[in-house]
NUTI-729520 format. One record per residue (C-alpha): residue in one letter; y, z, x; chain. Coordinates in steps of 0.001 Angstrom, whole numbers. Example, Ala and Ser with C-alpha at 12.3 -4.5 7.8 and 13.67 -1.06 7.14 Angstrom:
2
r/yy/zz/xx/c
A/-4500/7800/12300/A
S/-1060/7140/13670/A
This chain:
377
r/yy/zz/xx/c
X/-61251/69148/-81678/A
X/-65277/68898/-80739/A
X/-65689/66988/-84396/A
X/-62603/64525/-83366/A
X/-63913/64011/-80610/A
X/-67214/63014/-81425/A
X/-65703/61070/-84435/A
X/-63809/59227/-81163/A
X/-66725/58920/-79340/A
X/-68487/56957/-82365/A
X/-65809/54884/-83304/A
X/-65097/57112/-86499/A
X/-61933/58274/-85807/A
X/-58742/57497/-88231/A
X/-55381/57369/-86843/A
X/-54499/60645/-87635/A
X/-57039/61953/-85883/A
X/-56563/59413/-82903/A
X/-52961/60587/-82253/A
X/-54146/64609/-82193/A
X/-56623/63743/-80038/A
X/-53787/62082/-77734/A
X/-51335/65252/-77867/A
X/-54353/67549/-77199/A
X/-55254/65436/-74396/A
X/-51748/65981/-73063/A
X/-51965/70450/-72692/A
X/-52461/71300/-69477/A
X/-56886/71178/-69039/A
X/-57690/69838/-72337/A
X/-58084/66523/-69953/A
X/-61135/67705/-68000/A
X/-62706/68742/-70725/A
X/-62291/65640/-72357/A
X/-63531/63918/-69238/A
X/-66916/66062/-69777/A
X/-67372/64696/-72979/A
X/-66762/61003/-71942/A
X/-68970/61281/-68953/A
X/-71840/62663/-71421/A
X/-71105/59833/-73701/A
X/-71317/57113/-71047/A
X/-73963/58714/-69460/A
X/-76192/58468/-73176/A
X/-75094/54884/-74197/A
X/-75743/53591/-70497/A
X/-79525/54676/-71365/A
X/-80048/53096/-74426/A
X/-80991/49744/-75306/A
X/-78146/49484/-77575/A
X/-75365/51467/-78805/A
X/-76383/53620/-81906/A
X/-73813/56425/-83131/A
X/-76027/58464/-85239/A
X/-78173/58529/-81745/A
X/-74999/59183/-79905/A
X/-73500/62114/-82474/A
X/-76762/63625/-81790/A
X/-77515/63654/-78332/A
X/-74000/65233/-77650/A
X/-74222/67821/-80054/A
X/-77162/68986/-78445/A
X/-75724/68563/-74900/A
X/-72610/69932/-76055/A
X/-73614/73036/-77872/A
X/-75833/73703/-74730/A
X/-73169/73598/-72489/A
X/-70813/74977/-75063/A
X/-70696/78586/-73044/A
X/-70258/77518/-69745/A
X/-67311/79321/-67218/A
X/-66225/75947/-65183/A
X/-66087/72324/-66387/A
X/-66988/69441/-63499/A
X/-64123/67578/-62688/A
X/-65037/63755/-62289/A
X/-62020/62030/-62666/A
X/-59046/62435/-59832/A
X/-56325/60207/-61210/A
X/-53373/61405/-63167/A
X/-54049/60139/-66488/A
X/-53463/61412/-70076/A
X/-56114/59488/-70833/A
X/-57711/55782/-72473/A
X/-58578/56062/-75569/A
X/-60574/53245/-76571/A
X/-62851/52623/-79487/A
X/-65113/49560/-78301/A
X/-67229/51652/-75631/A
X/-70161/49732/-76801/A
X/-69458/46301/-76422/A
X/-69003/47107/-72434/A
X/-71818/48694/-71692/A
X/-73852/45755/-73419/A
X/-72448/43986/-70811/A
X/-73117/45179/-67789/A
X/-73139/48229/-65437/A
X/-70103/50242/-63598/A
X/-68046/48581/-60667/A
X/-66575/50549/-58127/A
X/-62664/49001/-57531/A
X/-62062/48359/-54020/A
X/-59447/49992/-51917/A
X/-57065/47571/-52148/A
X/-54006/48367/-53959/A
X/-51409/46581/-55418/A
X/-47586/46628/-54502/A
X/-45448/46127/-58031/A
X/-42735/43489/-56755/A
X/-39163/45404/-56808/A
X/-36347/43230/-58791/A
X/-32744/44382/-59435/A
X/-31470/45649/-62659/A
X/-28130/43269/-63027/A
X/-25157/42492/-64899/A
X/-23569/39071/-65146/A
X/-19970/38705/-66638/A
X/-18054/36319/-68230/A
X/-16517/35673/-65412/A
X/-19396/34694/-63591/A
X/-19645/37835/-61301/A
X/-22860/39473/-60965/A
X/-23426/43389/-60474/A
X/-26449/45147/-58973/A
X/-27703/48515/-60872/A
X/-29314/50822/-59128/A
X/-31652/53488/-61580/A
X/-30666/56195/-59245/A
X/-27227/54645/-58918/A
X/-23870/56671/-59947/A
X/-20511/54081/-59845/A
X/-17831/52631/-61847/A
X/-18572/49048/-62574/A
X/-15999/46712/-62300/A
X/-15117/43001/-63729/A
X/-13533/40534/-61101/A
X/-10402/41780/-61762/A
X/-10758/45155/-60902/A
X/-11004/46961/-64464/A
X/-13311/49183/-64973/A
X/-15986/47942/-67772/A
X/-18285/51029/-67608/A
X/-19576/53950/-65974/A
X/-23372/54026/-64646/A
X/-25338/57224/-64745/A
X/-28699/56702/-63348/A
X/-31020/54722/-65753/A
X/-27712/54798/-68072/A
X/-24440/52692/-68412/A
X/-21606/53775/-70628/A
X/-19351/50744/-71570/A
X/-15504/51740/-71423/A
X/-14347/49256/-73815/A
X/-10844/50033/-72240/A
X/-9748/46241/-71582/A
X/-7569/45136/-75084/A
X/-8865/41968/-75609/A
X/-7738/39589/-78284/A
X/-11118/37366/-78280/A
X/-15066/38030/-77863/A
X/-16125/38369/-74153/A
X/-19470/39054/-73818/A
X/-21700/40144/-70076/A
X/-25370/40111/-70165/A
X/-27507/42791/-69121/A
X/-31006/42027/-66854/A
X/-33933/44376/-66740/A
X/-36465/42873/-64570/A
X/-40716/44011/-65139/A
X/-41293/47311/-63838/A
X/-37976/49072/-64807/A
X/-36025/50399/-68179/A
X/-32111/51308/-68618/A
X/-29635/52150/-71351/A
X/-26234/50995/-72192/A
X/-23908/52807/-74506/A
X/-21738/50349/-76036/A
X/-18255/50396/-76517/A
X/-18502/51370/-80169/A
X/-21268/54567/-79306/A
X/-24380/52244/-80302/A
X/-27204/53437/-77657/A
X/-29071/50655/-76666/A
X/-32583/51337/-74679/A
X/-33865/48316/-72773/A
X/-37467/47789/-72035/A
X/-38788/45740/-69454/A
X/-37987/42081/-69156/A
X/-35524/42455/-71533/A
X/-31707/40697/-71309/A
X/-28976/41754/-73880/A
X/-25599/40096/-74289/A
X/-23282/42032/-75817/A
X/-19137/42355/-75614/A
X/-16982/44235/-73202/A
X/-15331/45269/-76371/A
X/-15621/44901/-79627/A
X/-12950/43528/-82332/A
X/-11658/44571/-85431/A
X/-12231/42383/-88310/A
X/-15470/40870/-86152/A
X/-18959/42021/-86904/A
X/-20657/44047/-83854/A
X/-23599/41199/-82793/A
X/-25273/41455/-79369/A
X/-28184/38976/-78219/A
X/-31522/39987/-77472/A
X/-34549/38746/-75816/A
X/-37339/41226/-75059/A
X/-37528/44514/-77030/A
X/-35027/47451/-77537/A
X/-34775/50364/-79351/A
X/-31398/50703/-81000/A
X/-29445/53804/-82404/A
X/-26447/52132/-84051/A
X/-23373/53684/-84409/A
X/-22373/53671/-88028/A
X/-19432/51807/-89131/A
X/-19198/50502/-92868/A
X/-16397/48029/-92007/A
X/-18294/46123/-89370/A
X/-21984/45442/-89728/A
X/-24026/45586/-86577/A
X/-26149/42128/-86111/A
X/-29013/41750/-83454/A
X/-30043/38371/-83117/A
X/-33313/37424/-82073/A
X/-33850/33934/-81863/A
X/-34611/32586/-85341/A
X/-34248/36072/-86979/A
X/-30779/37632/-87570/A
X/-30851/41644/-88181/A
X/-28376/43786/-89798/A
X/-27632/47108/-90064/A
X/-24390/49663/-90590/A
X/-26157/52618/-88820/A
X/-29636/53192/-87965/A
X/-32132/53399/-85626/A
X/-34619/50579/-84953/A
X/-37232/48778/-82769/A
X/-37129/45168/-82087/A
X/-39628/43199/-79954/A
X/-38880/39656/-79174/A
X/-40864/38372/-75964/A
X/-40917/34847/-75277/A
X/-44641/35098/-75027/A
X/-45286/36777/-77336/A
X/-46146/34575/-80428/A
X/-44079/37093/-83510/A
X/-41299/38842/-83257/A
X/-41379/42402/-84631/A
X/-39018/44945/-85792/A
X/-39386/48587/-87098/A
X/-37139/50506/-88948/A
X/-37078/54204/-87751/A
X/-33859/55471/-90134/A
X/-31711/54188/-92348/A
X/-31686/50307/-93633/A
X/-31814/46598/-91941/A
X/-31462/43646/-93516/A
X/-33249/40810/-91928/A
X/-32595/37091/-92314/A
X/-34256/34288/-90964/A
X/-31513/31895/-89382/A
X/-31500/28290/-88247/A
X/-31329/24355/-89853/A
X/-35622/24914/-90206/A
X/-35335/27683/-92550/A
X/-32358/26796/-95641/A
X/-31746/29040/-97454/A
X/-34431/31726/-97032/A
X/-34032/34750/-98734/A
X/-32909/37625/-96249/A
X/-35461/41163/-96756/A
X/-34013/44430/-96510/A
X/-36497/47360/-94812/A
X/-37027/50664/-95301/A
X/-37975/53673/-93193/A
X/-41453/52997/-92045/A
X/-40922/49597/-92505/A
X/-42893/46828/-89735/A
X/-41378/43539/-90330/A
X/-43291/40664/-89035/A
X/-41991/37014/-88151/A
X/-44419/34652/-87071/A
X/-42703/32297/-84431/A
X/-44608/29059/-86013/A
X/-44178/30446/-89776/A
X/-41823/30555/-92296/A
X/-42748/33882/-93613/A
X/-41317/37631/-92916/A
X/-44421/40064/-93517/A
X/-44314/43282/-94002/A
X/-46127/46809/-93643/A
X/-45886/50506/-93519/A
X/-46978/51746/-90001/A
X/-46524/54715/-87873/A
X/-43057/54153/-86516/A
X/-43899/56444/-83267/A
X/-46686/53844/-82183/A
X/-43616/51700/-81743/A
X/-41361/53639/-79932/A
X/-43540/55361/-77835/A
X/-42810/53193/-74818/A
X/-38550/54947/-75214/A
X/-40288/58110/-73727/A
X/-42299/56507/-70941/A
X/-45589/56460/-72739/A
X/-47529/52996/-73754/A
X/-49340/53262/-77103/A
X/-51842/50115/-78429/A
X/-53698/50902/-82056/A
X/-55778/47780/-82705/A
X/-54426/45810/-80269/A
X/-56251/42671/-78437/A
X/-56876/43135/-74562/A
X/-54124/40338/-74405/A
X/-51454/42030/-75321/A
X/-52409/45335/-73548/A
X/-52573/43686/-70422/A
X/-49213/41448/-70796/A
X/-47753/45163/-71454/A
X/-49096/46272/-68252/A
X/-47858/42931/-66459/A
X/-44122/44251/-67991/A
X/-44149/47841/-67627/A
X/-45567/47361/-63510/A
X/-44469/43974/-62464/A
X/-47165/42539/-61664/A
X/-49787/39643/-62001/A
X/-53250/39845/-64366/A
X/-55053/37237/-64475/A
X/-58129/37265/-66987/A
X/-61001/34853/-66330/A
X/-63186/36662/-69395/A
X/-61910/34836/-72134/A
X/-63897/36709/-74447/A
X/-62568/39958/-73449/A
X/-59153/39027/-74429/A
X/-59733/38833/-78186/A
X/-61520/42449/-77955/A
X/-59127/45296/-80067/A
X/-58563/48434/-78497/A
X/-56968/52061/-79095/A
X/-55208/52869/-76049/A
X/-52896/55700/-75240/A
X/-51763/56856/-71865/A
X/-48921/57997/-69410/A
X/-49829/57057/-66306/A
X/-47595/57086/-62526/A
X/-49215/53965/-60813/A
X/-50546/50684/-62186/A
X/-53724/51379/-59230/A
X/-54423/54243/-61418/A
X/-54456/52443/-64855/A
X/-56712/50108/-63411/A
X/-59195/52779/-61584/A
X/-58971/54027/-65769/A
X/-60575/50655/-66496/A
X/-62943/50330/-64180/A
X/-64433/53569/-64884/A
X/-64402/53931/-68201/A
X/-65558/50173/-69122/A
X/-66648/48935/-66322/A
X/-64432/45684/-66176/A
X/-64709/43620/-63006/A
X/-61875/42990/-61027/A
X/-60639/42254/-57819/A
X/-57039/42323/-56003/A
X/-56165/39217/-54192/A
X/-52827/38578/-52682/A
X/-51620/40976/-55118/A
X/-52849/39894/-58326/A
X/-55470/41422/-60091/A
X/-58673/38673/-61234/A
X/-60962/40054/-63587/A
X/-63818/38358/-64014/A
């Protein structure tokens, strides 16, 4: 672990490497002693005119090897973290110096989860909530659990009738469907789907924002997402799609078994539809006419269905538009430059005060809170 480290440190580490580093972070004290290393690191580039690894590889090993032996390890960093793991530790510190965040703190704004019928009633969810849910008429459409609601699919209907579920920023629920498909909803994400489905129908539900889907399998009645301009479907599997309106692609990743995607509307006649396989990153650019794509490392992807948020090459942008989602609240960037810098991030973190104290310390980003928005300068 003291050569992936370094090889972190440096900006040598591969990806394999990256996510051991991450699970070793996560046993309990391996994150203090990880702290000691980034607190020599900082403390050796901050002295240098510039950033030089072979410099940096060297200095620690010495420091390290010194210290190798010792019975107690300082503790400088109080906040809960698994830990940041960036790779562009230079760039910052060519910058400028450490800013201490001041004690303001921010207050994530609190919106309901909700359901809106076809009938036009709406239906507050509670994630600590435990209730039948009901449609105008009294029948009971499903049964919510917590963070979980379980579709009945008990009404016989003779026609498509479809409610639409809300989660707001700062929150995450699951629906079972009425055919078993498990549906987890990330924030700021709405998904319109039927009270029941039909035989002879295909299963399609509506999605905007991302969700990770576990579809139950049934050969006579494909299962079809659609997400704006792209149509995807599946018999059974399990897959990601992410489909933000701000975002400028649309993304989906193929955990298990197959997809079939298909881009859909009178701007794209006859396109060819693309069928993924495991491992598979499919890539729809919202102003192109192209699907690309990739093998990745399906987990990166995922990651966010167990409460963790995981970047790998991703642009500040993004990272802190996930943070606006995940927390509810407002980041405003005024370092324009700072937005098209690519990061490797990973971490698990209770508070969005604490992912920001992360910042501050580690890269010395300058921000302030004002009427609850962060400004970075």
């Amino acid at each position: 672990m003291e050569n992936i480290i370094l090889k972190y440190l440096s900006n040598n580490a591969n990806a394999q490497e990256l996510d051991r580093l991450s699970d070793w972070i996560l046993v309990k004290g391996n994150e203090r002693i990880f702290d000691e290393y980034v607190q020599l690191h900082l403390e050796i580039i901050t002295s240098m005119n510039g950033p030089d690894t072979d410099k940096i590889k060297y200095h620690l090993l010495r420091k390290i090897k010194k210290d190798k032996y010792r019975k107690s390890i300082r503790e400088t960093m109080k906040y809960a973290a698994v830990g940041f793991l960036f790779l562009t530790v230079g760039y910052f510190y060519q910058q400028g110096a450490f800013t201490k965040m001041g004690t303001v703190s921010l207050v994530p704004k609190e919106e309901p989860i909700t359901i809106t019928m076809a009938d036009g009633k709406v239906e507050t969810l509670s994630p600590t909530g435990n209730k039948n849910v009901k449609d105008a008429k009294g029948n009971i459409i499903g049964t919510q659990d917590r963070s979980k609601l379980v579709c009945t699919g008990a009404s016989k209907l003779d026609k498509l009738v479809y409610n639409t579920l809300n989660v707001p920023y700062g929150k995450q629920f699951d629906v079972v469907l009425s055919d078993g498909t498990h549906v987890y909803l990330n924030s700021g994400t709405s998904l319109r789907y039927p009270v029941a489905f039909i035989e002879g129908n295909d299963r399609t539900v509506f999605l905007t924002g991302e969700a990770y889907f576990e579809v139950a399998k049934d050969e006579r009645h494909p299962f079809v997402v659609n997400a704006e301009e792209i149509q995807i479907e599946v018999l059974g599997t399990k897959f990601n799609v992410s489909h933000y309106p701000e975002d400028s692609d649309i993304n989906t990743v193929l955990v298990e078994g197959s997809v079939r995607l298909q881009i859909k509307g009178d701007d794209y006649p006859g396109h060819e539809s693309i069928l993924l396989e495991p491992g598979n990153k499919a890539e729809w650019q919202k102003d192109g006419s192209e699907i690309l794509v990739e093998n990745v490392d399906t987990s990166l992807y995922t990651a966010w269905v167990q409460g963790k948020s995981v970047f790998r090459n991703t642009s500040f942008r993004q990272i802190r538009q996930a943070l606006e989602r995940r927390y509810n609240i407002t980041i405003k960037n005024n370092n324009g430059h700072l937005d098209e810098q690519l990061f490797d991030a990973t971490f698990d973190i209770e508070t969005i005060d604490q992912v920001l104290e992360s910042f501050n310390k580690s890269y010395a980003i300058e921000y302030n809170i004002v009427d609850n928005e962060v400004i970075i300068k």
